[in-house]
C-alpha positions in Angstrom: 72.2 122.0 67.1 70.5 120.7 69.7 69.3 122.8 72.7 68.3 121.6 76.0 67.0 123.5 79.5 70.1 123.2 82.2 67.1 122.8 85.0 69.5 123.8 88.5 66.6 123.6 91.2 67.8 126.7 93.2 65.7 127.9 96.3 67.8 131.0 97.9 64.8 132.7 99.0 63.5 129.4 100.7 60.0 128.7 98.9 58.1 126.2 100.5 59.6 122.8 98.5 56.1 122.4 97.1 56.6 125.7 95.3 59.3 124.8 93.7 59.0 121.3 92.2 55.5 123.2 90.5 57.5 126.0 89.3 60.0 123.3 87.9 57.2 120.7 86.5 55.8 123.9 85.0 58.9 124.9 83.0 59.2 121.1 81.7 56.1 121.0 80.4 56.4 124.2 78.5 60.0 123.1 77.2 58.0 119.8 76.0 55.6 121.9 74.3 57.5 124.7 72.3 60.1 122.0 70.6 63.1 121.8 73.2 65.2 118.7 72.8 65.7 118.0 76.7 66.0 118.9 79.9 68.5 117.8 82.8 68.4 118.4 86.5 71.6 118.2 89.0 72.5 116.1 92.2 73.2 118.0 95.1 73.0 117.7 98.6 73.0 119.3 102.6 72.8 122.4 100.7 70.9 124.6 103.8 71.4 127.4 102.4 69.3 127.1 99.2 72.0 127.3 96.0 71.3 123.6 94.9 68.0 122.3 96.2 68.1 119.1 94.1 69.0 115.8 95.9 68.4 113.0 93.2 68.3 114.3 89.4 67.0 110.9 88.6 63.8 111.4 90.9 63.1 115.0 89.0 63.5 113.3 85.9 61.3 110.2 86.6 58.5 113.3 88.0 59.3 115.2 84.8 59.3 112.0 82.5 55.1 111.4 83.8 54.5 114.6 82.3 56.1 115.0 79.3 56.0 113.1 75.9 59.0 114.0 74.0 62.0 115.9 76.1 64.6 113.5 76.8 65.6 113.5 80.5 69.3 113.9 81.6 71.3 114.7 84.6 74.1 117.0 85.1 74.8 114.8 86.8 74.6 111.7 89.3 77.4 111.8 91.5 78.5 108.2 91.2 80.9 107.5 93.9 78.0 108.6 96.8 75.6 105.9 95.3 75.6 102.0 95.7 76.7 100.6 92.1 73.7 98.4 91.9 71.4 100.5 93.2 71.7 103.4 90.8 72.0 100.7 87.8 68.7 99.2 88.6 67.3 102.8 89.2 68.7 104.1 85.7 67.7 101.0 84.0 63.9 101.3 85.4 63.8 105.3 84.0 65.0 103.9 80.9 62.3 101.8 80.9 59.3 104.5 82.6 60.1 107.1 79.9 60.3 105.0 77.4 64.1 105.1 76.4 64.1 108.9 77.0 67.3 109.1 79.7 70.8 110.7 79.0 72.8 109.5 81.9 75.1 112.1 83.0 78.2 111.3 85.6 80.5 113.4 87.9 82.8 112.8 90.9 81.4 115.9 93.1 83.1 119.1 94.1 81.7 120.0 97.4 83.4 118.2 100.4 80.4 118.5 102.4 78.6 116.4 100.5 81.1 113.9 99.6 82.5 113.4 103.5 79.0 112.9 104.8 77.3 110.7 101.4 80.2 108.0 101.0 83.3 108.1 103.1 85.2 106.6 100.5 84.3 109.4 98.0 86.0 112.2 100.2 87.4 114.8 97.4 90.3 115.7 100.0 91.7 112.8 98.5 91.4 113.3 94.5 93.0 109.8 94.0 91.1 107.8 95.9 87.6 109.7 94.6 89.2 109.3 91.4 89.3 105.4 91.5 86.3 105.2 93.2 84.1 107.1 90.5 86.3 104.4 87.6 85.0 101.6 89.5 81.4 102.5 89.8 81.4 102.9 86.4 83.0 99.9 85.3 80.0 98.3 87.8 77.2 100.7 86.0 78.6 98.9 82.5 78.8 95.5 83.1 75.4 95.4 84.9 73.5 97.0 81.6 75.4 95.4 78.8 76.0 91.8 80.7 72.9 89.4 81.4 74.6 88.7 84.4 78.3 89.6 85.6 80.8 89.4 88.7 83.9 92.2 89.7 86.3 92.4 92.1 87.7 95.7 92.5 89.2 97.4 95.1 86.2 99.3 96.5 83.3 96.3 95.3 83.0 92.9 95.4 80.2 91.3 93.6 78.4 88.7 94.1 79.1 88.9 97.9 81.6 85.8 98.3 81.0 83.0 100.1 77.0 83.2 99.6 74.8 80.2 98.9 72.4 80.4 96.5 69.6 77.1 96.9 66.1 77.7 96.1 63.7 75.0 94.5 62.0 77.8 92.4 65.7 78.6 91.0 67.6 76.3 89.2 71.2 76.2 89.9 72.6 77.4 87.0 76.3 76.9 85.9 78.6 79.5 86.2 75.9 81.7 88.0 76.1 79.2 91.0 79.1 76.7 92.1 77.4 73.7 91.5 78.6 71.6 93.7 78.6 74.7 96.7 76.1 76.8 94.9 78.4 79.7 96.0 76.9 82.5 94.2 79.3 83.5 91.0 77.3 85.7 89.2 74.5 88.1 89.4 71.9 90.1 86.6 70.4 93.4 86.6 66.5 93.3 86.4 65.5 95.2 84.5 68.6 96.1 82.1 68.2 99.6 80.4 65.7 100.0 77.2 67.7 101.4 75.5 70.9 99.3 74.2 73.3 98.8 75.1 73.1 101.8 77.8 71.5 105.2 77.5 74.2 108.3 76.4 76.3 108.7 78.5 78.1 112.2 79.6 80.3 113.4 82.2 80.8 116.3 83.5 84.3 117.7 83.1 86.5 121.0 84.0 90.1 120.1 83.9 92.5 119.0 81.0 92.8 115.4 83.0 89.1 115.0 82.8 88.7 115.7 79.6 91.0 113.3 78.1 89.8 110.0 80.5 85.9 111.3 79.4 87.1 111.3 75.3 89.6 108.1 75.8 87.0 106.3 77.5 84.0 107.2 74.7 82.2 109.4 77.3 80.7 112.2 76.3 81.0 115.4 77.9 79.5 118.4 79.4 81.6 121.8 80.0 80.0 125.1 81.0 81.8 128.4 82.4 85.0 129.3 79.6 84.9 132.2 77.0 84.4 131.1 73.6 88.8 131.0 73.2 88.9 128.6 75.8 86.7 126.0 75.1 88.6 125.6 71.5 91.3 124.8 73.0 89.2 122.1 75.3 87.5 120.9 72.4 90.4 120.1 70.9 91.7 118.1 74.0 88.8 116.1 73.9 88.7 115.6 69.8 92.3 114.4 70.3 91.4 111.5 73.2 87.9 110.9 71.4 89.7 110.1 68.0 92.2 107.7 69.6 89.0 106.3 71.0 87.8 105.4 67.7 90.9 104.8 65.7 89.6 107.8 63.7 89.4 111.7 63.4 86.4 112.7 65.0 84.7 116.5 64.3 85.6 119.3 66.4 82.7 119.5 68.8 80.9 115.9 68.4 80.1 114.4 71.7 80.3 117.8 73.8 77.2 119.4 75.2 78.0 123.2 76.8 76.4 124.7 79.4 75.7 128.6 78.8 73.8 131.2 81.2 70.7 132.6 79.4 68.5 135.1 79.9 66.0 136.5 76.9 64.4 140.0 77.5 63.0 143.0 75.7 66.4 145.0 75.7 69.6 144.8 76.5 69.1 146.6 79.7 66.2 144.8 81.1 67.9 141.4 80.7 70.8 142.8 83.1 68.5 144.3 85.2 65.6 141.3 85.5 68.7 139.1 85.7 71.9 140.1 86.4 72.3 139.9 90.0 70.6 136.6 90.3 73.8 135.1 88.4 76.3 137.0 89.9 74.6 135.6 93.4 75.3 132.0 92.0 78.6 132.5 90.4 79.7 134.0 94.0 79.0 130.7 95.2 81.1 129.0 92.4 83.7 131.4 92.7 84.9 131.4 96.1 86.7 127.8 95.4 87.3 128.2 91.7 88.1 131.9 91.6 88.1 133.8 88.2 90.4 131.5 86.7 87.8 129.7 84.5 86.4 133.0 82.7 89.5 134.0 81.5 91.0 134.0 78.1 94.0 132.0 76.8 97.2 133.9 78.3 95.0 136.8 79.9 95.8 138.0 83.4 93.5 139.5 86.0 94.4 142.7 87.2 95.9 142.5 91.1 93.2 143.3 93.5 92.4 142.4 97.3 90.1 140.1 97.3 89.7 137.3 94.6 86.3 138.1 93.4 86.5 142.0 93.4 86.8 141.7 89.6 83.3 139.7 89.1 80.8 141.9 88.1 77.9 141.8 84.9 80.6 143.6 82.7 83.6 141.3 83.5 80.9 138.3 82.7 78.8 139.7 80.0 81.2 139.1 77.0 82.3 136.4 78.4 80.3 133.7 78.7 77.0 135.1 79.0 73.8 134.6 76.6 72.0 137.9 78.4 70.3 140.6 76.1 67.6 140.5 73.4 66.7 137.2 71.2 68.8 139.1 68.1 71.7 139.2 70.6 71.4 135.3 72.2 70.7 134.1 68.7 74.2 135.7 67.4 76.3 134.8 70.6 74.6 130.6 69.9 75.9 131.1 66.3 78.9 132.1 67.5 79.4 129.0 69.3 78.2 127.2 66.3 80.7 128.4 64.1 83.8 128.7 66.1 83.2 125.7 68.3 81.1 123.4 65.9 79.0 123.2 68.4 76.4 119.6 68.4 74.7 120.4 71.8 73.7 123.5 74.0 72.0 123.3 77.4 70.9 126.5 78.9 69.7 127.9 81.9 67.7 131.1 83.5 66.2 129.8 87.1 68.7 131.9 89.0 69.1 132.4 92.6 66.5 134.8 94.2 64.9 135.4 90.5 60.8 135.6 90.3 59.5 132.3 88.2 57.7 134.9 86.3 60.5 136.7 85.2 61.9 133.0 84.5 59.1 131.8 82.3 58.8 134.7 80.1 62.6 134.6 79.2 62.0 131.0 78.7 59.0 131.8 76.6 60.5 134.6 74.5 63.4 132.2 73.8 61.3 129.6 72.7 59.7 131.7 70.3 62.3 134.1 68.9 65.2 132.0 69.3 65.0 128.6 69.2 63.5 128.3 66.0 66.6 129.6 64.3 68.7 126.3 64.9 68.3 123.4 63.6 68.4 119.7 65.2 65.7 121.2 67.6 62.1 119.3 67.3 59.5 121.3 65.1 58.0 123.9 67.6 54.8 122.1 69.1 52.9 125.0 70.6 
């Protein structure tokens, strides 16, 4: 298996910004050192309150990439419809290149209207459809710009080359096909440079519904899940091993091309992880939980007991058996087994920098789970340090 840091950049108690991109260099570089496979940062944005303080993963992971050797660097994930098709090509593509073919490229559509209203107009999630067919399209563009030495579209949202341009330059041969040659109307453009690693770096999207899942496995996409209990995911897994196979023309393992997200937190005792920890995830999953409600945690057929408000239920208890990796390295290391066994499980990413929680507190978990835990999987690197 391999296990990766889920690096979510929150600042709820408002540290000054310089604070926390040294507190977040400082965990990459121990990750890099004690045999982790990768980290991967998140896109988020307008976020005044403090939950998700990250604006461009690809930034963190080009900072990240200068000061590591070995992690690879994903994110989780670019929200594709806010960005320019080209621009967030060219900007993979050069990462590709910086790290020296270290980038997982992970995709999403967004979930917060705020963001999406105000980044791209087009992209508004009140209108799933539209969003929808704006995310397809940008990644059709993302494709044929890496994998094409040089390519047109027409689409419903993009047009490119811009049509009616012409292209004369005495330093640039018209070229046939790229140019009209009689009008040297631009036909055809070429991303410069094209990813280093061919024909594109992984790619992953990040998925919660049934509809998701099967475009992500039909399309070859990996993907990334995160909140459901253990019973759950099987039966997501098996959505996407379905869609993947038919992908392929063959039966694909249970598992294969699915990373999953899992709150962690390493301590001492049982107790001390729940007390060094617990509210800072409940704080987050408050935040997640006011659109989403409990819905996600539950079990296959189980219903939630009535009660007046729709997040009276969420407490450590209600999450602990659930879907949490909290409590001693004997514990995490039986609850990642678990997942290993019942899920077939190729690719973990976990995460501990909670809201409001001490870095401190953070790097010792991360520490303690480097030492006592990770080790006990294989597919990790050999422990560094």
């Amino acid at each position: 298996m391999k296990i990766g840091y889920f690096c979510n950049m929150t600042n709820w108690s408002h540290k000054p910004y310089t604070q926390l991109i040294e507190e977040v260099r400082e965990i990459a570089v121990q990750l890099d050192n004690s045999g982790w496979e990768s980290i991967w940062f998140t896109e988020h944005h307008l976020n005044h309150e403090g939950m998700d303080a990250c604006p461009n993963a690809l930034m963190a992971c080009t900072d990240i990439a200068a000061r590591t050797k070995r992690l690879r660097l994903g994110q989780a994930a670019n929200i594709i419809p806010f960005w320019n098709p080209i621009r967030i090509a060219e900007d993979i593509a050069y990462l590709d290149h910086l790290s020296g073919g270290r980038i997982e490229v992970g995709i999403g559509r967004g979930v917060y209207g705020r963001e999406a209203v105000n980044m791209n107009e087009e992209a508004d999630v009140r209108d799933q459809a539209k969003n929808k067919r704006l995310f397809e399209e940008t990644l059709e563009i993302l494709k044929k710009a890496w994998t094409q030495e040089m390519f047109d579209h027409q689409g419903e949202f993009y047009t490119y080359p811009t049509p009616g341009f012409v292209w004369k330059h005495d330093m640039s041969p018209p070229v046939p096909g790229v140019v009209d040659m009689e009008t040297h109307e631009l036909k055809q453009i070429g991303l410069v440079p094209r990813p280093l690693q061919q024909p594109h770096p992984p790619l992953w999207q990040v998925v919660d519904s049934q509809s998701s899942i099967e475009w992500a496995g039909r399309n070859g996409i990996n993907c990334i899940m995160w909140i459901p209990t253990v019973a759950t995911l099987k039966q997501r897994f098996e959505i996407y091993r379905a869609a993947r196979s038919e992908y392929e023309g063959k039966d694909v393992p249970l598992g294969k091309g699915i990373s999953l997200v899992r709150d962690m937190f390493v301590a001492e005792s049982m107790e001390q992880a729940e007390v060094l920890a617990g509210e800072g995830i409940l704080t987050y999953l408050r935040w997640i939980c006011h659109w989403r409600g409990l819905g996600n945690h539950m079990n296959p057929g189980e219903e939630l007991p009535e009660s007046a408000g729709k997040l009276d239920l969420l407490d450590y208890d209600f999450l602990h058996g659930r879907n949490l990796l909290f409590g001693t390295p004997a514990y995490v290391a039986e609850k990642i087994e678990e997942l290993e066994s019942e899920l077939n499980l190729h690719n973990l990413q976990v995460w501990s920098n909670f809201p409001g929680m001490p870095h401190d507190t953070v790097m010792q978990s991360i520490k303690l789970f480097s030492k006592e835990v990770l080790p006990r999987f294989s597919g990790s690197r050999d422990k560094v340090a």
